[in-house]
C-alpha positions, 0 to 999 in steps of 0.5 A: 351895101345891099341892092334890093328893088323898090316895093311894087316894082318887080314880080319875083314870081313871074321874074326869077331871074331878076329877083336872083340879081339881088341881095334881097327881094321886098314884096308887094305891099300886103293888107290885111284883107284882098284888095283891088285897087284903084278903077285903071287907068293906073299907071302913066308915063310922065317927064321925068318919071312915072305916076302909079295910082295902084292902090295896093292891089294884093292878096291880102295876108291870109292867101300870101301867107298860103300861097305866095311866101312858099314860093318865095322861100323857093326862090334861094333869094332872102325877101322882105315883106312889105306891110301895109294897114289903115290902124296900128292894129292891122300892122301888128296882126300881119308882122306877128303872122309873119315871125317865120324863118322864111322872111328876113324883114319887115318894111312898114309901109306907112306913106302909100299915096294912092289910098284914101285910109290914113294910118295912125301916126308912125310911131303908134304903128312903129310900136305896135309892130315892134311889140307883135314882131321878131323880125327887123323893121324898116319904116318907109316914109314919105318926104312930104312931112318932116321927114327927119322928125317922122324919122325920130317918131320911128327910131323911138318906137323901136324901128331898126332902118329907114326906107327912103322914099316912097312916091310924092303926089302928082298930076298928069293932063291929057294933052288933048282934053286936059283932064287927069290921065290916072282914074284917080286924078293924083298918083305917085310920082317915081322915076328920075325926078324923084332923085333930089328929093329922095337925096334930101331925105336919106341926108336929113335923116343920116343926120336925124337917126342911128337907124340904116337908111335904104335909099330909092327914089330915082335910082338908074345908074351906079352913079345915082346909087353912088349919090345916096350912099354918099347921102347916107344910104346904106343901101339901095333900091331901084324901083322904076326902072325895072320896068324899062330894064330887067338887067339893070341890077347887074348893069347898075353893080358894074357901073358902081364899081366904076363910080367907086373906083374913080373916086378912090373908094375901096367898097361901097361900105367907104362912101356911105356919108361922104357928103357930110362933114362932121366939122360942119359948123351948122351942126348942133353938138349932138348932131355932131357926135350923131354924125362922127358916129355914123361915120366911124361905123361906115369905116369899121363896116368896110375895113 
């Protein structure tokens, strides 16, 4: 199991030390062209949580690619890009610049919910990657959908994994005018309330695919990473609470050991599925052969 952060949610530049706590960094995503993002307020703390309207502020690709990729390769730590566009087109020209040694993958950021420009549909943006792109692609996707369908659009079209979820819509009211607090009225939800829904998905899609899941949404404790292996997770992100805790890879490893070793698991790798139940008599056959097959690799994986 690898432990990586969230998109977005941490700066390996201006936080080395963090970043080297992890097995792999994920970038901020990268457009095409530079962009500014949403007009503040941006970012709210709500119960539960926190709402983000950022809007993809970045760069743009031509001045990451100069400018920030060097310096992660600096770095000693393997990074995924983030990748992000409003047509198939603009997917596939970014992975193609990106078949370099230095990026270790490419994570298609298809569900971003704080931008107006609306993707092609997953598996033509999926395709049209694969087709430009050398390097491992995972598709990062919302739970609004159908997740499990969605999911299989990208596993056709030549995904290799799963990042599961990106931030579902919400709202935050000023407690005294009871107007939005965010400039852009909805953002994304992230942060602990995120949990089940992300649990939700990662099992769904355990069940619906051969791809490897990476698990984020909520995550804040070896617990909650516990929880999404045994989903079906292969690995983990954390996302906001980098914010709050710079330490918390290393916390969140120390706590997972103990989580593991109270439930008997000799790895991480052994709880991966540990929810499912291939004997499950809701399981149509070839979910079931799916499942058993998952379940084997997991084995293999830790013995």
């Amino acid at each position: 199991m690898r432990l990586l952060n969230a998109s977005g949610c941490l700066d390996a530049l201006t936080a080395p030390e963090v970043a080297r706590e992890l097995d792999a960094f994920v970038t901020k995503t990268v457009t095409p062209l530079p962009r500014e993002g949403n007009a503040p307020t941006r970012i709210a703390e709500v119960e539960g949580g926190m709402l983000n309207a950022i809007g993809l502020a970045n760069p743009g690709r031509e001045r990451f690619i100069a400018d920030t990729l060097p310096r992660l390769a600096e770095l000693g730590v393997p990074f995924w890009v983030s990748v992000g566009g409003f047509c198939a087109e603009d997917y596939a020209a970014t992975c193609e610049r990106l078949n370099v040694d230095e990026v270790a993958a490419i994570e298609l950021n298809l569900s971003c919910p704080n931008v107006d420009e609306v993707p092609e549909n997953v598996g033509d943006v999926v395709a049209a990657a694969r087709a430009a792109s050398t390097k491992p692609l995972y598709a990062k996707l919302s739970p609004a959908a159908d997740v499990a369908e969605t999911a299989r659009a990208a596993e056709a079209a030549g995904a290799d994994g799963l990042s599961l979820v990106n931030t579902v819509k919400g709202l935050a009211l000023d407690e005294r005018t009871l107007q939005p607090v965010l400039a852009r009225a909805i953002g994304g939800l992230s942060g602990p309330a995120l949990k089940p829904i992300a649990l939700a998905a990662v099992y769904a899609c355990f069940r619906a695919t051969d791809l490897p899941i990476v698990g984020m949404g909520g995550v804040s404790s070896g617990r909650d990473v516990l929880e999404l292996l045994a989903a079906g997770a292969a690995d983990v992100a954390i996302g906001t609470a980098l914010f709050a805790d710079p330490g918390a890879p290393a916390r969140i490893r120390a706590e997972l050991g103990a989580e593991l070793a109270a439930f008997g698991f000799a790895t991480a790798d052994n709880a991966v599925g540990a929810a499912h139940g291939a004997g499950d008599a809701t399981l149509d056959p070839e979910s079931r052969l799916r499942l058993e097959k998952h379940l084997h690799t997991g084995l293999n994986m830790a013995g």
